[in-house]
KOLPAMAR-508937 format. One record per atom (N, C-alpha, C): x, y, z; residue number from 1. Coordinates in steps of 0.001 Angstrom, whole numbers. Example, Ala and Ser with C-alpha at 12.3 -4.5 7.8 and 13.67 -1.06 7.14 Angstrom:
2
u=13190 | v=-5690 | w=7800 | k=1
u=12300 | v=-4500 | w=7800 | k=1
u=13200 | v=-3300 | w=7800 | k=1
u=12850 | v=-2250 | w=7080 | k=2
u=13670 | v=-1060 | w=7140 | k=2
u=12900 | v=30 | w=7870 | k=2
***
This chain:
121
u=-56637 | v=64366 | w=462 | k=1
u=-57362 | v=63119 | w=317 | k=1
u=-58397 | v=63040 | w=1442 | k=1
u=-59875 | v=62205 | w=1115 | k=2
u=-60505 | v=62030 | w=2326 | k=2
u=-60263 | v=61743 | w=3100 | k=2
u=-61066 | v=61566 | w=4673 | k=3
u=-60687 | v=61006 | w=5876 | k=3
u=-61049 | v=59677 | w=5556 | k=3
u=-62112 | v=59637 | w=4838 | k=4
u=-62862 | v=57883 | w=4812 | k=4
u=-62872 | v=57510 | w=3603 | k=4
u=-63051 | v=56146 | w=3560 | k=5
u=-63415 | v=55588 | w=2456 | k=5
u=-64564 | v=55730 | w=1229 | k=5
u=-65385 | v=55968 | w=2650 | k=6
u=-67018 | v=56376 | w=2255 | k=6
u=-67003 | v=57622 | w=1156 | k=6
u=-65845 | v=58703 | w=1731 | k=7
u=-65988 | v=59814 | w=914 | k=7
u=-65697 | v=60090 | w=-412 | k=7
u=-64824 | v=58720 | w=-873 | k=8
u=-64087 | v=58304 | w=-1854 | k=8
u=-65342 | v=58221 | w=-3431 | k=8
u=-65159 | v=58964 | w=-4175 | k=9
u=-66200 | v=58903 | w=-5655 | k=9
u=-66095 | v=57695 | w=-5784 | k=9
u=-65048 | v=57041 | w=-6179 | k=10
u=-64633 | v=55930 | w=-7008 | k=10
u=-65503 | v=54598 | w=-6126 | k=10
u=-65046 | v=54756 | w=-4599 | k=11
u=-65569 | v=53732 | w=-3750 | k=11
u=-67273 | v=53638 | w=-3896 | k=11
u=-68049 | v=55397 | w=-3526 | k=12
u=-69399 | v=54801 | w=-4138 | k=12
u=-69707 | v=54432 | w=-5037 | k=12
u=-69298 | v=54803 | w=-6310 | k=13
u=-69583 | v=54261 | w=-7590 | k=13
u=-69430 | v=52875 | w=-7856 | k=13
u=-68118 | v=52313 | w=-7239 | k=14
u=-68057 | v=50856 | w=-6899 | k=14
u=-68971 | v=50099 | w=-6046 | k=14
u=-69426 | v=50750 | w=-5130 | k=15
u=-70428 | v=50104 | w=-4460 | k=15
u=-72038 | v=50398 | w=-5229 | k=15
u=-72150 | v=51349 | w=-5952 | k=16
u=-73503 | v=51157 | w=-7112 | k=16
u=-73671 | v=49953 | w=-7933 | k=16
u=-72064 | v=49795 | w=-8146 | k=17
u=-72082 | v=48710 | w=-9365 | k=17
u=-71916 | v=47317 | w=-9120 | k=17
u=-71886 | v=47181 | w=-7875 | k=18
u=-71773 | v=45724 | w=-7000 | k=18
u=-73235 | v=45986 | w=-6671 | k=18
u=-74314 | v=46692 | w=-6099 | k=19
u=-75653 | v=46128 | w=-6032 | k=19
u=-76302 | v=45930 | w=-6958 | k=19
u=-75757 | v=46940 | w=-8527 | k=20
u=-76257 | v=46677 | w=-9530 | k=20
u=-76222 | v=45219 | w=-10236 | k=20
u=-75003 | v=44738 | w=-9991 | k=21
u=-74539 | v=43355 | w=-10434 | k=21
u=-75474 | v=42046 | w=-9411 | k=21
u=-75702 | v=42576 | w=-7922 | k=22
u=-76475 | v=41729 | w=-7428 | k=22
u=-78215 | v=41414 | w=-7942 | k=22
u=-78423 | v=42794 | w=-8463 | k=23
u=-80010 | v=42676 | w=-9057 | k=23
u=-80120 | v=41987 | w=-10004 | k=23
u=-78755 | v=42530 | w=-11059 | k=24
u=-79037 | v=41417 | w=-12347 | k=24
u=-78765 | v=40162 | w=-12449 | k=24
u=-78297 | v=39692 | w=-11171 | k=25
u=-78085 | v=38455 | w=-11428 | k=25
u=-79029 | v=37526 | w=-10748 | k=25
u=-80255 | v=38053 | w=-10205 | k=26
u=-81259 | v=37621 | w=-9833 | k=26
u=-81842 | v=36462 | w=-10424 | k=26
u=-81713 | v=36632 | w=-11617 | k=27
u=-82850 | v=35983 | w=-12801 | k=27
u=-81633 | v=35142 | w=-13557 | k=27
u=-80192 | v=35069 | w=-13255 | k=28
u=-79783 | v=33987 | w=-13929 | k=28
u=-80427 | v=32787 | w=-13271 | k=28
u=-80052 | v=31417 | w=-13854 | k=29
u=-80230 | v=30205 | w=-13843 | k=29
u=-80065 | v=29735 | w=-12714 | k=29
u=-80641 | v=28924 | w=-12196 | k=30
u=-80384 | v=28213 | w=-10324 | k=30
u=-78860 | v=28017 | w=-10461 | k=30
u=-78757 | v=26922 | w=-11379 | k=31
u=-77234 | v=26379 | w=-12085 | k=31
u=-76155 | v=27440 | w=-11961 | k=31
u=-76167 | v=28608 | w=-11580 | k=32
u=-75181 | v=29257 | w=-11794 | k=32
u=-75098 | v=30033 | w=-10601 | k=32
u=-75634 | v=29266 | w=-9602 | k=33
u=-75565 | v=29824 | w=-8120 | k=33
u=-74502 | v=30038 | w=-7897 | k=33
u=-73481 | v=29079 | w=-8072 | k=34
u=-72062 | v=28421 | w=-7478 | k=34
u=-71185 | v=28564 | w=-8517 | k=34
u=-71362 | v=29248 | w=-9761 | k=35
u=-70361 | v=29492 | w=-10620 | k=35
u=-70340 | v=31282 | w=-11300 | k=35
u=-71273 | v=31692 | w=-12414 | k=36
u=-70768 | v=33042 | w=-12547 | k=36
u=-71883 | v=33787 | w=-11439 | k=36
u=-72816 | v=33563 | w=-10996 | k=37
u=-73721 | v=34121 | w=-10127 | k=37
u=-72578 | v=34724 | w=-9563 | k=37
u=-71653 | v=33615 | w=-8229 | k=38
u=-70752 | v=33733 | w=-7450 | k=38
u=-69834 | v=34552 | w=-7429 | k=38
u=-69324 | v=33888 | w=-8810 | k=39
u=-67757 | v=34999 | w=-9291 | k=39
u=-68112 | v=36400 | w=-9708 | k=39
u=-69323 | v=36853 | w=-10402 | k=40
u=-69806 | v=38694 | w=-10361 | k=40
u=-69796 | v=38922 | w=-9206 | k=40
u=-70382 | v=38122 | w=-8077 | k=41
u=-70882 | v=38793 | w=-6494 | k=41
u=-69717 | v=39248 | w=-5834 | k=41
u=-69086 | v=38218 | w=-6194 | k=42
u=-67303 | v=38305 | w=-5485 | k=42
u=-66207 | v=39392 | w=-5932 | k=42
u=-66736 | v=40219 | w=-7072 | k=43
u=-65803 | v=41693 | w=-7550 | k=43
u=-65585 | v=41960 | w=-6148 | k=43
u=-64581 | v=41763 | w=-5512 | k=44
u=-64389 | v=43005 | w=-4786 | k=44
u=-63653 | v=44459 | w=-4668 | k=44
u=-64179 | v=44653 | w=-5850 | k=45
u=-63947 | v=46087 | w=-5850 | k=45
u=-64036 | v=47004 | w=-5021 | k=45
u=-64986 | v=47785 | w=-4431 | k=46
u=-65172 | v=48515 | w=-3132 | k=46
u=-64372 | v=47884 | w=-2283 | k=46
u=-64334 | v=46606 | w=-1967 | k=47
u=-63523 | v=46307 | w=-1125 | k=47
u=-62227 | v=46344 | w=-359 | k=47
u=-61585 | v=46166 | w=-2359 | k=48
u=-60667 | v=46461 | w=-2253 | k=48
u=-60095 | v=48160 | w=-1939 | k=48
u=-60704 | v=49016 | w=-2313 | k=49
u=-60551 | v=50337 | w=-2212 | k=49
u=-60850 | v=50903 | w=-862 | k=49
u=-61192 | v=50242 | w=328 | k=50
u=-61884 | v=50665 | w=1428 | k=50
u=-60589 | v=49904 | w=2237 | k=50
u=-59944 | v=49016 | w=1816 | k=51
u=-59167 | v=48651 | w=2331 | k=51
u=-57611 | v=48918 | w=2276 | k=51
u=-57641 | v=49565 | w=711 | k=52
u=-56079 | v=50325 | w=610 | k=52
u=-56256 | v=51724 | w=1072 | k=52
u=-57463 | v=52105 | w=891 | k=53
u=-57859 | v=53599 | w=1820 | k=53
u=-57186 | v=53280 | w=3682 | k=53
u=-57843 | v=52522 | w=3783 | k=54
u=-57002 | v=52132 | w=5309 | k=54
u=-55540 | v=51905 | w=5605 | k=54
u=-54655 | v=51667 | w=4553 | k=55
u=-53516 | v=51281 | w=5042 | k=55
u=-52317 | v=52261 | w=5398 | k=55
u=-51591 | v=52365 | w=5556 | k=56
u=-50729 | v=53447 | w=5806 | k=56
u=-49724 | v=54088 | w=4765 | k=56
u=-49691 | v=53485 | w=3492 | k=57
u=-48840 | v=54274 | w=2821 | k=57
u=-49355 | v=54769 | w=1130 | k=57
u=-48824 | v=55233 | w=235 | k=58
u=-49314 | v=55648 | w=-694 | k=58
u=-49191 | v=53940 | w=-1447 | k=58
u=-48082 | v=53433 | w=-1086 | k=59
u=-47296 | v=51725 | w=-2340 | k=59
u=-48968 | v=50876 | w=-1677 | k=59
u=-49093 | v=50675 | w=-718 | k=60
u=-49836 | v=49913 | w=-310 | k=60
u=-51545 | v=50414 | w=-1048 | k=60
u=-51881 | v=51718 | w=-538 | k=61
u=-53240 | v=51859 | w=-1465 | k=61
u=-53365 | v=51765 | w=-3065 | k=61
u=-51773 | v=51938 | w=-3550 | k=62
u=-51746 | v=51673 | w=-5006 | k=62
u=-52033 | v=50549 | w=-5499 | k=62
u=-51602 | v=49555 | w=-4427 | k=63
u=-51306 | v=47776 | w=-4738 | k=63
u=-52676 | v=47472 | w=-4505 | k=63
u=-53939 | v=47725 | w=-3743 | k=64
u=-55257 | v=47495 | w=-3448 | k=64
u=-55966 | v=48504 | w=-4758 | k=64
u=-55647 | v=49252 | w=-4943 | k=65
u=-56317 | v=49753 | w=-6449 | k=65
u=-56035 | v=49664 | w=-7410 | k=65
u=-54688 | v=48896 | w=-7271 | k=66
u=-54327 | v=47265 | w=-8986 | k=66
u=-55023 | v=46306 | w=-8615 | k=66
u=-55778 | v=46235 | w=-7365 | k=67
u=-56495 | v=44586 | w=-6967 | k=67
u=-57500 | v=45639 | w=-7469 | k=67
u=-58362 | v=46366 | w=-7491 | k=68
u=-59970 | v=46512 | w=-6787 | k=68
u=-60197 | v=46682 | w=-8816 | k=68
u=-58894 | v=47232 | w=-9687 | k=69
u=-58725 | v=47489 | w=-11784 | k=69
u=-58743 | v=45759 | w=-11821 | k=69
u=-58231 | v=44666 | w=-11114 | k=70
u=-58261 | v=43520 | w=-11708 | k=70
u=-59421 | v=43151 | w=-11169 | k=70
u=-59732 | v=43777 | w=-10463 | k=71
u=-61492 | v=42544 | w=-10047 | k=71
u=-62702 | v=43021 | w=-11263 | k=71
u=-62219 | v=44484 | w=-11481 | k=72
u=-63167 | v=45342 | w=-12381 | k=72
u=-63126 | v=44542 | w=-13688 | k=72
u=-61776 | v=44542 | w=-14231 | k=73
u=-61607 | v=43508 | w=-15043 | k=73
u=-62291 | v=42533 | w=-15547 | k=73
u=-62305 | v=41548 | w=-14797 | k=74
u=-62637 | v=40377 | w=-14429 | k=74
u=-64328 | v=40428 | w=-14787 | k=74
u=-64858 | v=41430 | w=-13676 | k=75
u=-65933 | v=41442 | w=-13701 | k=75
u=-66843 | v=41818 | w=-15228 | k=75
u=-65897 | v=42467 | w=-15732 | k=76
u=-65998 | v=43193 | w=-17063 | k=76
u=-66200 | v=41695 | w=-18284 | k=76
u=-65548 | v=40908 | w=-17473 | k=77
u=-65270 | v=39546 | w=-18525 | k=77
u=-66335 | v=38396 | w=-18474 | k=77
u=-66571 | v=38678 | w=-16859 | k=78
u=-68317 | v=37680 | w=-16871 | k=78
u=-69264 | v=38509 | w=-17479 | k=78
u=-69213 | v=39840 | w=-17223 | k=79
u=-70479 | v=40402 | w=-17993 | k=79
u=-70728 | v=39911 | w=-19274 | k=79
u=-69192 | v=39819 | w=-20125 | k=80
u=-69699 | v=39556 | w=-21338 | k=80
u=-70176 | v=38115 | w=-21440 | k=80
u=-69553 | v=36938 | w=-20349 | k=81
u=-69903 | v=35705 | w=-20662 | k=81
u=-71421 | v=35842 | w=-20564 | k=81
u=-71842 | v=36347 | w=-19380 | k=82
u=-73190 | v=36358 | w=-18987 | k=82
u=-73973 | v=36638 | w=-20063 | k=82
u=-73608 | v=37805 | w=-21148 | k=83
u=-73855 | v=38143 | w=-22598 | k=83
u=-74294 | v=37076 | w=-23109 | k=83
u=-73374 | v=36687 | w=-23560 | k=84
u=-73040 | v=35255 | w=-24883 | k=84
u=-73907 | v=34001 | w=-24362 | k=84
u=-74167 | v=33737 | w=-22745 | k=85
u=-75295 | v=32834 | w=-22275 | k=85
u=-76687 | v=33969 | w=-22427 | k=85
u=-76874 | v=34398 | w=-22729 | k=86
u=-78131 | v=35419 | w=-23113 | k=86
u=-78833 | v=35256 | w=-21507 | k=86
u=-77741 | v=35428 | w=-20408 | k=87
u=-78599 | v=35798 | w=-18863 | k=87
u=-78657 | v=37092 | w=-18817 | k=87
u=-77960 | v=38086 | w=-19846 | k=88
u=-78420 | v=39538 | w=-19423 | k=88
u=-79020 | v=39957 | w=-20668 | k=88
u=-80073 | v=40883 | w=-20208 | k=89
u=-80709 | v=41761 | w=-21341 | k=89
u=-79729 | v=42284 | w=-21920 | k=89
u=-79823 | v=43064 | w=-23394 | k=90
u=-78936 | v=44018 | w=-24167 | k=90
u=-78836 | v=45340 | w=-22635 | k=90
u=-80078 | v=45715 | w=-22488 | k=91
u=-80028 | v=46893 | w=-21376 | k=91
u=-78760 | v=46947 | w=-20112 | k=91
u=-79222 | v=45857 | w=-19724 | k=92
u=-78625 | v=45535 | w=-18513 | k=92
u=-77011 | v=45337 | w=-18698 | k=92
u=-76746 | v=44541 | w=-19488 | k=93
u=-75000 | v=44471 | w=-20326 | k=93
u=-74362 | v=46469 | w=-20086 | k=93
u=-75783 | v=46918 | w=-21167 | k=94
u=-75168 | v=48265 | w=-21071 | k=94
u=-74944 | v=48910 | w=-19891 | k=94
u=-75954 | v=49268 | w=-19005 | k=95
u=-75740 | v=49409 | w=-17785 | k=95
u=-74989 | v=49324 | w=-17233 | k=95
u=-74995 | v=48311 | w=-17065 | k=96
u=-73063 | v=47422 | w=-16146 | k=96
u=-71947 | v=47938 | w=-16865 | k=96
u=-71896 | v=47913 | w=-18119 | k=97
u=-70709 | v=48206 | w=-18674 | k=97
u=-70492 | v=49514 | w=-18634 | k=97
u=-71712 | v=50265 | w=-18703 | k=98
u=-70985 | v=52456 | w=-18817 | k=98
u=-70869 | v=52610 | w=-16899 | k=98
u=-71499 | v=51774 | w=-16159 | k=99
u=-71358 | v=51906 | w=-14569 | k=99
u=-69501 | v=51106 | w=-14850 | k=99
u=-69125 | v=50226 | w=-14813 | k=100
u=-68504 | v=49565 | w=-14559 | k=100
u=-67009 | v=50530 | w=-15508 | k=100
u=-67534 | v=51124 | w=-16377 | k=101
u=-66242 | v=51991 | w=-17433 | k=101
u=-66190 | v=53290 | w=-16521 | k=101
u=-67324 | v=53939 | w=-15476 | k=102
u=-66811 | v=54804 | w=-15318 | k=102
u=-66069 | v=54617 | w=-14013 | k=102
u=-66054 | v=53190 | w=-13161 | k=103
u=-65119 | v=53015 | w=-11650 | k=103
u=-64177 | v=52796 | w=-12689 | k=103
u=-64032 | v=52605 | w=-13794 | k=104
u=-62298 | v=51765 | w=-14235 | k=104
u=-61852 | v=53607 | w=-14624 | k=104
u=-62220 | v=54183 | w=-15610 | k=105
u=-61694 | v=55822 | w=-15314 | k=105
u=-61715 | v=56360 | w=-13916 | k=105
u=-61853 | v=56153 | w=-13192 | k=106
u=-61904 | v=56845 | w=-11363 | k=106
u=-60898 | v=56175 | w=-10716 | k=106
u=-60489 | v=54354 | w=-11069 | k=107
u=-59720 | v=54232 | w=-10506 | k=107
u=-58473 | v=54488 | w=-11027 | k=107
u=-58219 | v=54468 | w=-12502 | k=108
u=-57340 | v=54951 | w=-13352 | k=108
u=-56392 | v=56528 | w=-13004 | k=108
u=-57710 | v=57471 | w=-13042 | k=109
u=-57369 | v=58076 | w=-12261 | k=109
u=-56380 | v=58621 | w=-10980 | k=109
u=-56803 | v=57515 | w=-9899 | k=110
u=-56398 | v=57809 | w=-8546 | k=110
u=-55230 | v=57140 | w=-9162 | k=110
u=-55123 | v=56057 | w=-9838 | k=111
u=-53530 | v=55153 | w=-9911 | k=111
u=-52516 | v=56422 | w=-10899 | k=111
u=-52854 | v=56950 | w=-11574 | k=112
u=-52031 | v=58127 | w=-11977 | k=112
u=-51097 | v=58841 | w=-10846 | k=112
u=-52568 | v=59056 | w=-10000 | k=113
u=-52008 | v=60571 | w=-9155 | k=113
u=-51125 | v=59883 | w=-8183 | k=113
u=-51096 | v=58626 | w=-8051 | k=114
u=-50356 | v=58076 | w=-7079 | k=114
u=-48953 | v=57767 | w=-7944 | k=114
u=-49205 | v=57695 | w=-9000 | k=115
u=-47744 | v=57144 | w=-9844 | k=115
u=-46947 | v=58056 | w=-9544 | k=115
u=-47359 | v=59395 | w=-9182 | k=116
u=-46494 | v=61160 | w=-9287 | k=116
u=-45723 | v=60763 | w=-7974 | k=116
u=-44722 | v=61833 | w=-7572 | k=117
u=-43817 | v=61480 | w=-6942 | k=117
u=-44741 | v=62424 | w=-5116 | k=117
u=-44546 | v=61843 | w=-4096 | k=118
u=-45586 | v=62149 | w=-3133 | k=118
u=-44711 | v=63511 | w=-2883 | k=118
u=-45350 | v=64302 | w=-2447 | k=119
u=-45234 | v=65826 | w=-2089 | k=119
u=-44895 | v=65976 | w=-997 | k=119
u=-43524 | v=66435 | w=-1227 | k=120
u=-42354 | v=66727 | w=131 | k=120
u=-43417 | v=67664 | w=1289 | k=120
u=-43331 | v=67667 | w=2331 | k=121
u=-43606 | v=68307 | w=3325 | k=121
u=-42869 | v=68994 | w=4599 | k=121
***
């Protein structure tokens, strides 16, 4: 496993898709400063992954990369509201969504390899 977080695929890709989410939400409505503006900005995804990368055991980075799949989630769920209020282009929906499908396979991923039993030493 890496030394850092930084080195982590899943973590940059998460952090693509959190500035990506900050651009598009440029052009929503003033009105939605303080409501889905907020709640997309607030995925903390990377976050979460930079922070179970830090902790000391395999249970603990697993439990921060079931937080970082539920923020993805989530985030996955304003996109579409943002949809259905017609604040995102067809483009931009797509975008977010094949960025945002490929951190949910990466973190999927890592939560597998962690499900396996850790390797005696």
């Amino acid at each position: 496993m890496s030394s850092s977080h930084k080195d982590l695929i899943v973590w940059q890709r998460a952090m693509q898709l959190v500035v990506d989410v900050y651009r598009s939400t440029k052009s929503f409505p003033r009105e939605e400063t303080y409501g889905l503006i907020s709640q997309m900005r607030r995925a903390a995804i990377p976050s979460n992954i930079a922070e179970g990368k830090g902790r000391y055991s395999r249970k603990e980075l697993s439990q921060f990369l079931l937080n970082a799949r539920g923020s993805l989630l989530e985030l996955e769920t304003q996109i579409e509201i943002a949809r259905a209020l017609s604040y995102l282009a067809d483009r931009d929906v797509e975008a977010l969504t094949s960025r945002s499908s490929e951190v949910g396979r990466l973190l999927n991923g890592m939560l597998d390899y962690f499900r396996q039993p850790a390797p005696i030493h």
